[in-house]
Predicted model as a PDB file, atoms N, CA, C, CB and O in Angstrom, pLDDT in the B-factor column:
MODEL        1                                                                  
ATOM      1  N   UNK A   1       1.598  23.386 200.018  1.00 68.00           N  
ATOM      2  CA  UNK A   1       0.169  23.181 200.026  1.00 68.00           C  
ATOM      3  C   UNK A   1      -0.516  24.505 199.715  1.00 68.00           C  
ATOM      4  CB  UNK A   1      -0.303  22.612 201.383  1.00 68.00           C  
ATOM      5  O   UNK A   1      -0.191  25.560 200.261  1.00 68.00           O  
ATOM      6  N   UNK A   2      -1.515  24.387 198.778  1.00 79.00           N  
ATOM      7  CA  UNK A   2      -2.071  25.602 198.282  1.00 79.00           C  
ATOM      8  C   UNK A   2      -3.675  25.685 199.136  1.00 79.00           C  
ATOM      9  CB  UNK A   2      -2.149  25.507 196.428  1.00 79.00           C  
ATOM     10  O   UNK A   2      -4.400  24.720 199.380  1.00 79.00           O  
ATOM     11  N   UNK A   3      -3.922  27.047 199.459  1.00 86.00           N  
ATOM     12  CA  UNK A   3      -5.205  27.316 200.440  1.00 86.00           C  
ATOM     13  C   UNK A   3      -6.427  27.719 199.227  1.00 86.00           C  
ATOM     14  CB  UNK A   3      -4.854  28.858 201.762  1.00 86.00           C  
ATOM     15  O   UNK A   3      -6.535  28.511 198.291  1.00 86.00           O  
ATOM     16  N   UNK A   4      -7.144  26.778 199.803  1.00 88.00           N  
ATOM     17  CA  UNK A   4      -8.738  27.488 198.855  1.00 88.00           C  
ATOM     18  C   UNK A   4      -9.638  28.080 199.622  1.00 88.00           C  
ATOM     19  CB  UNK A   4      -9.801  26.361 198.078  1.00 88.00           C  
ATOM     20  O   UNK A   4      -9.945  27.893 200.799  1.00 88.00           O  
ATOM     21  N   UNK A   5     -10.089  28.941 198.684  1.00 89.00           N  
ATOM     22  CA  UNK A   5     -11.017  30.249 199.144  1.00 89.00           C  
ATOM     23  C   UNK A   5     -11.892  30.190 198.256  1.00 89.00           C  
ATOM     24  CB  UNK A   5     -10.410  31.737 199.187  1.00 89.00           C  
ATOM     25  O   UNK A   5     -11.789  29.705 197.129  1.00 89.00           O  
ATOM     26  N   UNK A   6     -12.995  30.807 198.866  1.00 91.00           N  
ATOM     27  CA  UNK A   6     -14.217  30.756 198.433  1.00 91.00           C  
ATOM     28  C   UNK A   6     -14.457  32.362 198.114  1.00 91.00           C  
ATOM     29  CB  UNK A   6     -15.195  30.026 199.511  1.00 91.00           C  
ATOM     30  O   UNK A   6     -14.252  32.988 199.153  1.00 91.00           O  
ATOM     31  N   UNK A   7     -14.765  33.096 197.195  1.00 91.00           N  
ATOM     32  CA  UNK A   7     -14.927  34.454 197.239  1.00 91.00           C  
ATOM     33  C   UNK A   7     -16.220  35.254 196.463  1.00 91.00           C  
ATOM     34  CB  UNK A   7     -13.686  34.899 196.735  1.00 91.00           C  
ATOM     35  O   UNK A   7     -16.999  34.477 195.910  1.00 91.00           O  
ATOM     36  N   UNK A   8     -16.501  36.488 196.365  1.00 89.00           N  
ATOM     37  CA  UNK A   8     -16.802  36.873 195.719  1.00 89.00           C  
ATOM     38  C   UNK A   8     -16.652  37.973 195.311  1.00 89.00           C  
ATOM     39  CB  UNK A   8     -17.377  36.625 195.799  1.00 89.00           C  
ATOM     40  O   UNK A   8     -16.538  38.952 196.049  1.00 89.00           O  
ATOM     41  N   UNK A   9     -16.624  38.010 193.925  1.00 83.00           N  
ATOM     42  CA  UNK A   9     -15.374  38.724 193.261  1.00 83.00           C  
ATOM     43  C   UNK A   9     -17.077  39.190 192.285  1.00 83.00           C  
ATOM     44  CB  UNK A   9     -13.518  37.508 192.365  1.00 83.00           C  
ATOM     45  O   UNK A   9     -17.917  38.383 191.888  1.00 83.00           O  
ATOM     46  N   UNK A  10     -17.113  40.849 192.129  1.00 84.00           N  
ATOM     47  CA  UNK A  10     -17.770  41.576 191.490  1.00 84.00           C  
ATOM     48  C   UNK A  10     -19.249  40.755 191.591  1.00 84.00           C  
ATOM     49  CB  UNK A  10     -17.081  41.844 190.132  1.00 84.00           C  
ATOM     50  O   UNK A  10     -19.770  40.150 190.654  1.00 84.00           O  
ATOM     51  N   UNK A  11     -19.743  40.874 192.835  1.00 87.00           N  
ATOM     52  CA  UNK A  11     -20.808  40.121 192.804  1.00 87.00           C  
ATOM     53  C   UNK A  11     -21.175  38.710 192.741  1.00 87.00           C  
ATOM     54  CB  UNK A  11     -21.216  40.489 192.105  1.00 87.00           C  
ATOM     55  O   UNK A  11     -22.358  38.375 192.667  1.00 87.00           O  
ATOM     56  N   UNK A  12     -19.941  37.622 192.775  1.00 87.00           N  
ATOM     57  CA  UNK A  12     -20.040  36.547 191.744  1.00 87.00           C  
ATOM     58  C   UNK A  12     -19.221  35.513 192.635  1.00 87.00           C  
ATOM     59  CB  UNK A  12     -19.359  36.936 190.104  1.00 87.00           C  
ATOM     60  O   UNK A  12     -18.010  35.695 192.765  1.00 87.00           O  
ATOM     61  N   UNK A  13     -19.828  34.457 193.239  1.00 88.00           N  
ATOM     62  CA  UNK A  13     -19.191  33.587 193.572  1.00 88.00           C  
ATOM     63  C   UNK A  13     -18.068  33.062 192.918  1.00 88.00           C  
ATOM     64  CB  UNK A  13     -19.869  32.917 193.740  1.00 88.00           C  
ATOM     65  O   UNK A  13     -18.156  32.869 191.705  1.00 88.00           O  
ATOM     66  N   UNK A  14     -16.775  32.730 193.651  1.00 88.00           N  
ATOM     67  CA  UNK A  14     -16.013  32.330 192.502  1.00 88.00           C  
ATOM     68  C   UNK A  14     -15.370  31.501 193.656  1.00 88.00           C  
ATOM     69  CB  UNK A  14     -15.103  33.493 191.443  1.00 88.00           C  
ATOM     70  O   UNK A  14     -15.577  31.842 194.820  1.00 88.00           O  
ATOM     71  N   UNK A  15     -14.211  29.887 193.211  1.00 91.00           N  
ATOM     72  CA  UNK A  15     -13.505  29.539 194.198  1.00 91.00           C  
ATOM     73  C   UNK A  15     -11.769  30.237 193.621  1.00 91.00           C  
ATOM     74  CB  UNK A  15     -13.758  27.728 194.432  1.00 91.00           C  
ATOM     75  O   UNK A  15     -11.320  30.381 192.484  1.00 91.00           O  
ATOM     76  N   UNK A  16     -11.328  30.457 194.614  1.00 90.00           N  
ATOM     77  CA  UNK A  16      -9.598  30.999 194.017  1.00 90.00           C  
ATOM     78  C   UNK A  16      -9.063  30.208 195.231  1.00 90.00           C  
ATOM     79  CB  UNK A  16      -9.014  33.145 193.988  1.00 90.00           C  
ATOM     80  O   UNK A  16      -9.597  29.868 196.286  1.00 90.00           O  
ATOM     81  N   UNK A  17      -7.326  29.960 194.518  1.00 90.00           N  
ATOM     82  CA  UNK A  17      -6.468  29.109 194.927  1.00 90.00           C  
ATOM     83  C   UNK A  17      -5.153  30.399 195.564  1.00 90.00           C  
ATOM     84  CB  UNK A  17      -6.067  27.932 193.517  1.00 90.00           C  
ATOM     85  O   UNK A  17      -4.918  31.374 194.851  1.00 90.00           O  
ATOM     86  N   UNK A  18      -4.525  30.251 196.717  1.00 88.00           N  
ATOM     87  CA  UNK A  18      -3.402  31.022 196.686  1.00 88.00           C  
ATOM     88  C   UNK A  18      -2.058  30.164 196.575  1.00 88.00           C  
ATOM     89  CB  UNK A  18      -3.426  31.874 197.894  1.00 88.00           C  
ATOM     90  O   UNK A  18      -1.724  29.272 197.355  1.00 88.00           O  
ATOM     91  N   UNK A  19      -1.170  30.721 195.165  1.00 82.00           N  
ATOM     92  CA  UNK A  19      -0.296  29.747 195.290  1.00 82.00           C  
ATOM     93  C   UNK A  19       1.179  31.383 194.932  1.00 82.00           C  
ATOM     94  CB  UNK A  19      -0.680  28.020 193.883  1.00 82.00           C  
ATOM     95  O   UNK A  19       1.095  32.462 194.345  1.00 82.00           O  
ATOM     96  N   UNK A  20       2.192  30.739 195.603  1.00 80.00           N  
ATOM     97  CA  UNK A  20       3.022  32.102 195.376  1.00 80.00           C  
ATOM     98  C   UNK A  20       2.307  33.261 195.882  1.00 80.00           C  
ATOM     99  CB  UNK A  20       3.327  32.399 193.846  1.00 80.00           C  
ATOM    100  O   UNK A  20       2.133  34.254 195.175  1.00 80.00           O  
ATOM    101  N   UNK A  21       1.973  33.193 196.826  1.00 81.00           N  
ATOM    102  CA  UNK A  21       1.815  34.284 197.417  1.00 81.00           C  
ATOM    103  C   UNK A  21       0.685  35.072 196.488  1.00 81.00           C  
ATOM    104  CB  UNK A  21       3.197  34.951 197.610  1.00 81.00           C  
ATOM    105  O   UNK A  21       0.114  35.977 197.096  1.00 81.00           O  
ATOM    106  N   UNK A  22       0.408  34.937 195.560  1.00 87.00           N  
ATOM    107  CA  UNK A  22      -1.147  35.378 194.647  1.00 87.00           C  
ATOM    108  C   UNK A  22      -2.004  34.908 194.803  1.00 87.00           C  
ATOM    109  CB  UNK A  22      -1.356  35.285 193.397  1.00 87.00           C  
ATOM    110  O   UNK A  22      -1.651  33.820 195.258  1.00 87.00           O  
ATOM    111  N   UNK A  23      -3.215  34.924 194.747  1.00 89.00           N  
ATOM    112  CA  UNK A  23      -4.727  34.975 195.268  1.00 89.00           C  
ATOM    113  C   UNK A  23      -4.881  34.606 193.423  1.00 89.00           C  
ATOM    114  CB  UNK A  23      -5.559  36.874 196.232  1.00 89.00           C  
ATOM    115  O   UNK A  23      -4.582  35.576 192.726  1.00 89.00           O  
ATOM    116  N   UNK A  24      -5.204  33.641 192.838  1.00 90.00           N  
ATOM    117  CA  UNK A  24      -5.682  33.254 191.660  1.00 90.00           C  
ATOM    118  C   UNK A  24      -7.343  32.446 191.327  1.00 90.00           C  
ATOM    119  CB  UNK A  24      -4.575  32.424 191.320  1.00 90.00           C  
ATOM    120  O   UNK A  24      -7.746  31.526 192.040  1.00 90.00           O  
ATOM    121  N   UNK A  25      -7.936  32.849 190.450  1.00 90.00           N  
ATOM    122  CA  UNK A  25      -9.461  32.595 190.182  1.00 90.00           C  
ATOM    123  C   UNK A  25      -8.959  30.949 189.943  1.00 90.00           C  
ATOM    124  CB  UNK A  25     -10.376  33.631 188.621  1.00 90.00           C  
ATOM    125  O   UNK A  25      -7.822  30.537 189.711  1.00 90.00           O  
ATOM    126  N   UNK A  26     -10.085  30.272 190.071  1.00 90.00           N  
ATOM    127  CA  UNK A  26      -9.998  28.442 190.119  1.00 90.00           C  
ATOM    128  C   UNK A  26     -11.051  28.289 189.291  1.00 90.00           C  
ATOM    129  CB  UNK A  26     -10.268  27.473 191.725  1.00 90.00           C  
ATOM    130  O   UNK A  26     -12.061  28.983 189.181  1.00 90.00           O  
ATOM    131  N   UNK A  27     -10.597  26.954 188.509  1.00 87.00           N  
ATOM    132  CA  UNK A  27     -11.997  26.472 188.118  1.00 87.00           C  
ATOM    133  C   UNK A  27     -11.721  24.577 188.228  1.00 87.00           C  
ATOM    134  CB  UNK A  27     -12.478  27.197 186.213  1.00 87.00           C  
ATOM    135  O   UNK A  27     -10.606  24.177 188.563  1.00 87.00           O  
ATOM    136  N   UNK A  28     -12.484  23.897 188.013  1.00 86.00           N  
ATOM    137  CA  UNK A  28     -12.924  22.798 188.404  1.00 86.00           C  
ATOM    138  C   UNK A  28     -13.701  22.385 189.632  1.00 86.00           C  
ATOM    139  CB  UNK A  28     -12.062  22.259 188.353  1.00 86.00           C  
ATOM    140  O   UNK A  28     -14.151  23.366 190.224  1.00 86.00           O  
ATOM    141  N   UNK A  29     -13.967  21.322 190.144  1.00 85.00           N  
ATOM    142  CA  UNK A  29     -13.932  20.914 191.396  1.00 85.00           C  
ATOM    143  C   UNK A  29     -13.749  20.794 192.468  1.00 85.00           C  
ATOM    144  CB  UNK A  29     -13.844  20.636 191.486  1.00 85.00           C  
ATOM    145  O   UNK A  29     -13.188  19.728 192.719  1.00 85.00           O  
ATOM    146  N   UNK A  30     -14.094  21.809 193.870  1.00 82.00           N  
ATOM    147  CA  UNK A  30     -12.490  21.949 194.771  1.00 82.00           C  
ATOM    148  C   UNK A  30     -12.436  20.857 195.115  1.00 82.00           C  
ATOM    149  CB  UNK A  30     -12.209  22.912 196.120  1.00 82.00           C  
ATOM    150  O   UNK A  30     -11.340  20.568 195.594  1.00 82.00           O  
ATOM    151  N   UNK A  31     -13.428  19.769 195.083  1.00 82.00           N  
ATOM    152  CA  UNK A  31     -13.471  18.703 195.810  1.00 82.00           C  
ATOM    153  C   UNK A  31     -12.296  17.446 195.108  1.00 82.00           C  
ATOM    154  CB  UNK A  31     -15.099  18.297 195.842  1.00 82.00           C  
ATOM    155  O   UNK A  31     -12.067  16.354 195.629  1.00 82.00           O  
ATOM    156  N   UNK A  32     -11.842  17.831 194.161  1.00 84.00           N  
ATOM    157  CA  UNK A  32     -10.782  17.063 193.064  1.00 84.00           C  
ATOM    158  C   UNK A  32      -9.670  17.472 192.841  1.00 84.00           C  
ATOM    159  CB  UNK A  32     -11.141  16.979 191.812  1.00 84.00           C  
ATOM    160  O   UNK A  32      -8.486  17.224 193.066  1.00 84.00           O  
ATOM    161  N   UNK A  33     -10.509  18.367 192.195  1.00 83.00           N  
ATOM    162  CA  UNK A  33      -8.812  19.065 191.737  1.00 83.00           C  
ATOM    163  C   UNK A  33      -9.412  20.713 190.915  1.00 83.00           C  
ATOM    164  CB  UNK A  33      -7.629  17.596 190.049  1.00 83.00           C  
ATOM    165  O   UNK A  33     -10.428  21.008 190.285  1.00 83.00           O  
ATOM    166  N   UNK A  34      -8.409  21.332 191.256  1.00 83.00           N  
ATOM    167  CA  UNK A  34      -8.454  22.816 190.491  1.00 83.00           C  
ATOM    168  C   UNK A  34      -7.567  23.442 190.056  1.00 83.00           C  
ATOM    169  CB  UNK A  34      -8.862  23.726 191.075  1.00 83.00           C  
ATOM    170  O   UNK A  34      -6.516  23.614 190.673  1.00 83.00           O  
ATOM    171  N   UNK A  35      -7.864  24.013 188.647  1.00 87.00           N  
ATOM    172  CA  UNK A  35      -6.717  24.297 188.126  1.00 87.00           C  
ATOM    173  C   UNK A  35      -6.801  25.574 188.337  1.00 87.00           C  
ATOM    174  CB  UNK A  35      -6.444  23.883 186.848  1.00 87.00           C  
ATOM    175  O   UNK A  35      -7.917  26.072 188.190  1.00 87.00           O  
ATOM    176  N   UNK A  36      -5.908  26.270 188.652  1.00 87.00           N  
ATOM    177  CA  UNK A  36      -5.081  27.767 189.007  1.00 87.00           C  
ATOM    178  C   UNK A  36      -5.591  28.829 187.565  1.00 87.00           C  
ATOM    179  CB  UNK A  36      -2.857  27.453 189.032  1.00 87.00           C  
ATOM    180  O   UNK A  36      -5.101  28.419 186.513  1.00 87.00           O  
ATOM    181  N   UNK A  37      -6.274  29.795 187.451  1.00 87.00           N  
ATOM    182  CA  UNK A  37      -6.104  30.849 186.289  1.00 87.00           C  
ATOM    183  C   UNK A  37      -5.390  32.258 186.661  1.00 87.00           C  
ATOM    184  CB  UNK A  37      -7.575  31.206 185.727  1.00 87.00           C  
ATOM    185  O   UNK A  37      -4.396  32.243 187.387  1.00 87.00           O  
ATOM    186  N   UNK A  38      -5.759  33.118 186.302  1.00 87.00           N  
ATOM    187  CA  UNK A  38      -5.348  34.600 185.953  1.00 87.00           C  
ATOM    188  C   UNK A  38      -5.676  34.764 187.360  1.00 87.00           C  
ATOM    189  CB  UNK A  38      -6.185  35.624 184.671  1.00 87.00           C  
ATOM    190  O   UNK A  38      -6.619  34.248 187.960  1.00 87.00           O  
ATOM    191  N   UNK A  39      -4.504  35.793 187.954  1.00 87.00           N  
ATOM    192  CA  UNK A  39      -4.705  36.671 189.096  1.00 87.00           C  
ATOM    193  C   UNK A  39      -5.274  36.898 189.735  1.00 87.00           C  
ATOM    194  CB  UNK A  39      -4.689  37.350 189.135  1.00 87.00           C  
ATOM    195  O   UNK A  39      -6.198  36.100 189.576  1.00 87.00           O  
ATOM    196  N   UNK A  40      -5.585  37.699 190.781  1.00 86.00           N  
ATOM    197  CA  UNK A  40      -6.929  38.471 191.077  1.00 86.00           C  
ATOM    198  C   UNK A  40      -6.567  39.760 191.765  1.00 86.00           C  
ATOM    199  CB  UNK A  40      -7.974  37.612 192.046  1.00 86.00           C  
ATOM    200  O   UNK A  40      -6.497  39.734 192.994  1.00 86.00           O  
ATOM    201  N   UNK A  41      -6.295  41.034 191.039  1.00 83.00           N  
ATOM    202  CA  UNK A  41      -5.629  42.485 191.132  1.00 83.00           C  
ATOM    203  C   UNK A  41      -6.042  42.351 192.580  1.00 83.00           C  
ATOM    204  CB  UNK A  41      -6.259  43.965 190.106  1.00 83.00           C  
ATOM    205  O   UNK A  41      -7.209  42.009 192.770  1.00 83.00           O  
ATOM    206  N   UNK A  42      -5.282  42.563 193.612  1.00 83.00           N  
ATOM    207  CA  UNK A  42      -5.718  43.184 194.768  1.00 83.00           C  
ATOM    208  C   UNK A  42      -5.359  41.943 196.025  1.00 83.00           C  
ATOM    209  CB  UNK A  42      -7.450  43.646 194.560  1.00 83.00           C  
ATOM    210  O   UNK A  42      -5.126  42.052 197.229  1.00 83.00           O  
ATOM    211  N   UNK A  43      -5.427  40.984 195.279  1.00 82.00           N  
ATOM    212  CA  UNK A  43      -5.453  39.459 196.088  1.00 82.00           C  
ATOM    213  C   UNK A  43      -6.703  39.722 197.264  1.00 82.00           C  
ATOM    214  CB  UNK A  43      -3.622  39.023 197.027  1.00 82.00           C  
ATOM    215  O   UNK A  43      -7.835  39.856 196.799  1.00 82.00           O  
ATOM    216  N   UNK A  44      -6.568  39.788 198.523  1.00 80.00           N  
ATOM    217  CA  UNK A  44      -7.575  38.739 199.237  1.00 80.00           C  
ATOM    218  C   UNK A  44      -8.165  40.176 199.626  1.00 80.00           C  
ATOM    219  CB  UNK A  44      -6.992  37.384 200.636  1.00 80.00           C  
ATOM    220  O   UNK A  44      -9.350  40.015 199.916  1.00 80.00           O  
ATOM    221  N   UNK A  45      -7.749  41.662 199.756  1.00 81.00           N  
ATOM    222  CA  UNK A  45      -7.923  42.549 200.091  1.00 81.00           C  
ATOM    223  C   UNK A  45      -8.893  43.171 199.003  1.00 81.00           C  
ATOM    224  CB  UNK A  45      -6.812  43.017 200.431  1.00 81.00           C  
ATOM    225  O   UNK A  45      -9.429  44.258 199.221  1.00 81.00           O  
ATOM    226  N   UNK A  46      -9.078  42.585 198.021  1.00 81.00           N  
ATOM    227  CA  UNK A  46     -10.124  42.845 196.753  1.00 81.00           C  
ATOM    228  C   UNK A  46     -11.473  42.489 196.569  1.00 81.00           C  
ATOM    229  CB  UNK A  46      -9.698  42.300 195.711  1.00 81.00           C  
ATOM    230  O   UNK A  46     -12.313  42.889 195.763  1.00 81.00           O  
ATOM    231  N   UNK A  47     -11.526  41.422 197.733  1.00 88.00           N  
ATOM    232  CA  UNK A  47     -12.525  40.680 197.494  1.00 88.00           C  
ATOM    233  C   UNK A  47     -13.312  40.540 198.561  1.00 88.00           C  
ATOM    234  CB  UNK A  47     -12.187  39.605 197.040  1.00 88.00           C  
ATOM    235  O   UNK A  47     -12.982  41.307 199.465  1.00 88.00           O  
ATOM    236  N   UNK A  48     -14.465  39.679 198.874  1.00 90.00           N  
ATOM    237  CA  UNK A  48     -15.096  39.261 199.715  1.00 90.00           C  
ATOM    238  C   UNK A  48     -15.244  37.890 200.370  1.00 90.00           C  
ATOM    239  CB  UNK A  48     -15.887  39.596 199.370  1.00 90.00           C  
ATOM    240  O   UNK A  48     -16.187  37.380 199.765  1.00 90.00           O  
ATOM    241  N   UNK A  49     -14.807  37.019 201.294  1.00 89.00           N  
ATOM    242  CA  UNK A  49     -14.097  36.006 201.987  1.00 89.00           C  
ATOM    243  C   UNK A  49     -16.095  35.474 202.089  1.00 89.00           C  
ATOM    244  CB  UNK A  49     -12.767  36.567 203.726  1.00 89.00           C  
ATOM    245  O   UNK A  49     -16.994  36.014 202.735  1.00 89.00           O  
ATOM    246  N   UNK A  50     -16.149  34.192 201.117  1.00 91.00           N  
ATOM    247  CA  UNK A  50     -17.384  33.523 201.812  1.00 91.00           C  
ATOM    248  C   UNK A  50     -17.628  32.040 202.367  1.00 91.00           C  
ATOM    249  CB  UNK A  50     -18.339  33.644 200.933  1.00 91.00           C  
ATOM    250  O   UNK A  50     -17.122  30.955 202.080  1.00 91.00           O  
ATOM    251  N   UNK A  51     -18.034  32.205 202.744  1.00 88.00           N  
ATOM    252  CA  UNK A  51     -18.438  30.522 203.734  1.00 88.00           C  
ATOM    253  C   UNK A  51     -17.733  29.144 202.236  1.00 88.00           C  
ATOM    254  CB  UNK A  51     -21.315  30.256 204.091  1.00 88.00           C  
ATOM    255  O   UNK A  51     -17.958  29.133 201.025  1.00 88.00           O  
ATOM    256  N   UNK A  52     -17.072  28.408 202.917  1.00 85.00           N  
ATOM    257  CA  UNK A  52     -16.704  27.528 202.303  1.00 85.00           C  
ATOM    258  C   UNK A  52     -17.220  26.589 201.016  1.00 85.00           C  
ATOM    259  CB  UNK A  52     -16.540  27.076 203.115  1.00 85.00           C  
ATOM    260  O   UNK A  52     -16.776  26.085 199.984  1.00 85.00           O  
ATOM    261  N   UNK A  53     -18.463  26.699 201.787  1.00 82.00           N  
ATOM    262  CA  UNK A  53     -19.839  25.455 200.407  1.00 82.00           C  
ATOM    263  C   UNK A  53     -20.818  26.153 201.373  1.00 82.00           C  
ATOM    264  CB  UNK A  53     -19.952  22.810 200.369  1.00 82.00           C  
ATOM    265  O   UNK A  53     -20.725  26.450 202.565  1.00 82.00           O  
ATOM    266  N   UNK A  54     -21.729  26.303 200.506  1.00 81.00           N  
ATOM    267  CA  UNK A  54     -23.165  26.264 200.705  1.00 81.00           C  
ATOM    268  C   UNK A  54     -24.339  25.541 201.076  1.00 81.00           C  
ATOM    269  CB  UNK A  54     -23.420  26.459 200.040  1.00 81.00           C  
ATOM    270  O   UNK A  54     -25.271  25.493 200.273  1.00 81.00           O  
ATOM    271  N   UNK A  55     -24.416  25.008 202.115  1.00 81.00           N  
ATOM    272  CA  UNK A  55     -25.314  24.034 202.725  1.00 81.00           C  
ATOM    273  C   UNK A  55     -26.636  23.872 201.707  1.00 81.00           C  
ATOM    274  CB  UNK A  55     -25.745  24.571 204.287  1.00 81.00           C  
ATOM    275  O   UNK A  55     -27.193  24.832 201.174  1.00 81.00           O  
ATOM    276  N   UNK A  56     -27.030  22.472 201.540  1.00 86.00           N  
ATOM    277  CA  UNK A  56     -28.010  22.208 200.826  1.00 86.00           C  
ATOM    278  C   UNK A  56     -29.422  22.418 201.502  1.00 86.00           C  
ATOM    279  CB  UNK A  56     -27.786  20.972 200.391  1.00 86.00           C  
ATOM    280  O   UNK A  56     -30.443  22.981 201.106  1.00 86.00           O  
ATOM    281  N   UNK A  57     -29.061  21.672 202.819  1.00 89.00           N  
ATOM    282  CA  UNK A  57     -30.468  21.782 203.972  1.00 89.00           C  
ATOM    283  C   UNK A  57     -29.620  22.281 205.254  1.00 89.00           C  
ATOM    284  CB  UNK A  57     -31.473  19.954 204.397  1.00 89.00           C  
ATOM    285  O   UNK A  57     -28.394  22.264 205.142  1.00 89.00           O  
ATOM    286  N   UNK A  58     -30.048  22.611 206.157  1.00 86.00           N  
ATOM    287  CA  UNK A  58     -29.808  22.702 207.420  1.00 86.00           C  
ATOM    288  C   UNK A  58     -30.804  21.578 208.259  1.00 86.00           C  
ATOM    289  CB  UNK A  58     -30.007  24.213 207.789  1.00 86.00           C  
ATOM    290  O   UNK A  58     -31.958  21.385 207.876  1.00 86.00           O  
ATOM    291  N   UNK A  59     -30.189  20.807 209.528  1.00 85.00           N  
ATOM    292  CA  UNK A  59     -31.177  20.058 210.170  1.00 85.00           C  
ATOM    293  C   UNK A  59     -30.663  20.417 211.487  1.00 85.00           C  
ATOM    294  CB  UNK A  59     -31.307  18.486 209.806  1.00 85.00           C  
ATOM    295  O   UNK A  59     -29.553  20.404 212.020  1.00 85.00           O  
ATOM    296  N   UNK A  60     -32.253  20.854 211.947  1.00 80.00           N  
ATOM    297  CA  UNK A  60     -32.061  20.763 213.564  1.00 80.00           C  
ATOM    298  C   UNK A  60     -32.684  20.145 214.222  1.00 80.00           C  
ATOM    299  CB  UNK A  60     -32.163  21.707 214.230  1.00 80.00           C  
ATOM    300  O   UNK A  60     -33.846  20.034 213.832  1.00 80.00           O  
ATOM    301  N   UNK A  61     -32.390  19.550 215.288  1.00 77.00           N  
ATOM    302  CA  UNK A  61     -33.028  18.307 216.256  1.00 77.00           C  
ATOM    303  C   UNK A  61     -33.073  19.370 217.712  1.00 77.00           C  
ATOM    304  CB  UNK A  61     -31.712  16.511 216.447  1.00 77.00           C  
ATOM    305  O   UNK A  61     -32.161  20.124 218.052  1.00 77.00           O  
ATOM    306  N   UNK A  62     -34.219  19.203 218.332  1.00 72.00           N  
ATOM    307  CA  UNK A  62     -34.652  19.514 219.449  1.00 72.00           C  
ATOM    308  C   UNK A  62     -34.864  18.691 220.626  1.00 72.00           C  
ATOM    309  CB  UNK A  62     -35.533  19.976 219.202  1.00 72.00           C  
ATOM    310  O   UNK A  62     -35.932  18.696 221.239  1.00 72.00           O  
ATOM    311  N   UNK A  63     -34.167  18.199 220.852  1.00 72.00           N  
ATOM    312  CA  UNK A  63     -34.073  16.998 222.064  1.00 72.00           C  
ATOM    313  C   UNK A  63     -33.268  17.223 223.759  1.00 72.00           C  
ATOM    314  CB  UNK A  63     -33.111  15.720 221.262  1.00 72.00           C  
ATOM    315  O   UNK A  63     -32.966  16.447 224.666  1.00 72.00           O  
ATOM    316  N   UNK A  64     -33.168  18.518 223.570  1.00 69.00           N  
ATOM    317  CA  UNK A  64     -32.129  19.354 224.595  1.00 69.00           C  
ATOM    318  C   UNK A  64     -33.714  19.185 226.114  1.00 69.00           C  
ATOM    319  CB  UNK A  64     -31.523  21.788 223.687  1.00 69.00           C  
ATOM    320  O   UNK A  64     -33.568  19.384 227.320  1.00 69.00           O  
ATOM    321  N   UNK A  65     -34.528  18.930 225.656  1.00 68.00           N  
ATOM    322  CA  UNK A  65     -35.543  18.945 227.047  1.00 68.00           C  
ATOM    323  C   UNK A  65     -36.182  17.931 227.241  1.00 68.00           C  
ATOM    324  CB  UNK A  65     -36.597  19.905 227.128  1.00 68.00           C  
ATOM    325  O   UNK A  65     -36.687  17.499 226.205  1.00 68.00           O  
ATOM    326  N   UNK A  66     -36.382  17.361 228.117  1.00 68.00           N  
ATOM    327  CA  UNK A  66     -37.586  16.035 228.012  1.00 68.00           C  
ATOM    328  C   UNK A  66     -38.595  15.782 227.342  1.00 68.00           C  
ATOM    329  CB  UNK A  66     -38.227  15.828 228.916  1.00 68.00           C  
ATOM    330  O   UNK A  66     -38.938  14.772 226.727  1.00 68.00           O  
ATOM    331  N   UNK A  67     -39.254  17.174 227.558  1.00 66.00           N  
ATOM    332  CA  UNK A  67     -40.543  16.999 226.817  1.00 66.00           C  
ATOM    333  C   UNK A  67     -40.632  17.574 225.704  1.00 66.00           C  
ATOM    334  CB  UNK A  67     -41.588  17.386 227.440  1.00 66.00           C  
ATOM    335  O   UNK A  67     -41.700  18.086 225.368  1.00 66.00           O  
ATOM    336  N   UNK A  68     -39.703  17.603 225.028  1.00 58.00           N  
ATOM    337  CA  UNK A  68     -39.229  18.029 223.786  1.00 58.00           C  
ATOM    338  C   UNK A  68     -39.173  16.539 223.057  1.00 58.00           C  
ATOM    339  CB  UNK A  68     -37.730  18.916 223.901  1.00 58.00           C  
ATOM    340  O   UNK A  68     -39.431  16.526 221.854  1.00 58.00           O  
ATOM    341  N   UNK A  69     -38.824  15.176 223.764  1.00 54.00           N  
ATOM    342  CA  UNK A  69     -38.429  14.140 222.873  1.00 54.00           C  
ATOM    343  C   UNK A  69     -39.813  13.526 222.795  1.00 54.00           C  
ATOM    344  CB  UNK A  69     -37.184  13.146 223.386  1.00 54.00           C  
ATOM    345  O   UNK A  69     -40.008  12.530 222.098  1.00 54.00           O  
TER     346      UNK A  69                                                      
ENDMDL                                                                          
END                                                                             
C-alpha cells in the first residue's frame, strides 16, 4: 500500500505518492487514482508536510449552552 502526501515543494502545492521507499510527485486525482512521476531529491526531508485537502467552508454550531440554542 502506497502513502499519500500532500506537500509543498518550492512554494507549490503538490500531492506525492511514497512507493519504494521514494517520496515521488503525483498527478491525477488522489481521490481515484494517481499516477507516480519523477522523484523528489531529498524525499520527505525536502519538503513541507501539508494538511491533507483543503476545506471548502468550515461550520461551527454553538449549542454547547442553553441560551445559546
Amino acid at each position: 500500500m502506497e502513502r499519500i502526501f500532500r506537500v509543498s515543494e518550492n512554494n507549490q502545492a503538490v500531492f506525492a505518492v511514497e512507493r519504494d521507499g521514494e517520496l515521488r510527485r503525483a498527478t491525477g486525482d488522489p481521490f481515484a487514482a494517481l499516477s507516480a512521476g519523477a522523484a523528489i531529491a531529498g524525499g520527505l526531508g525536502a519538503v513541507r508536510l501539508l494538511p491533507p485537502v483543503m476545506p471548502s467552508k468550515i461550520v461551527c454550531v454553538g449549542l454547547n449552552y442553553k441560551d445559546h440554542a
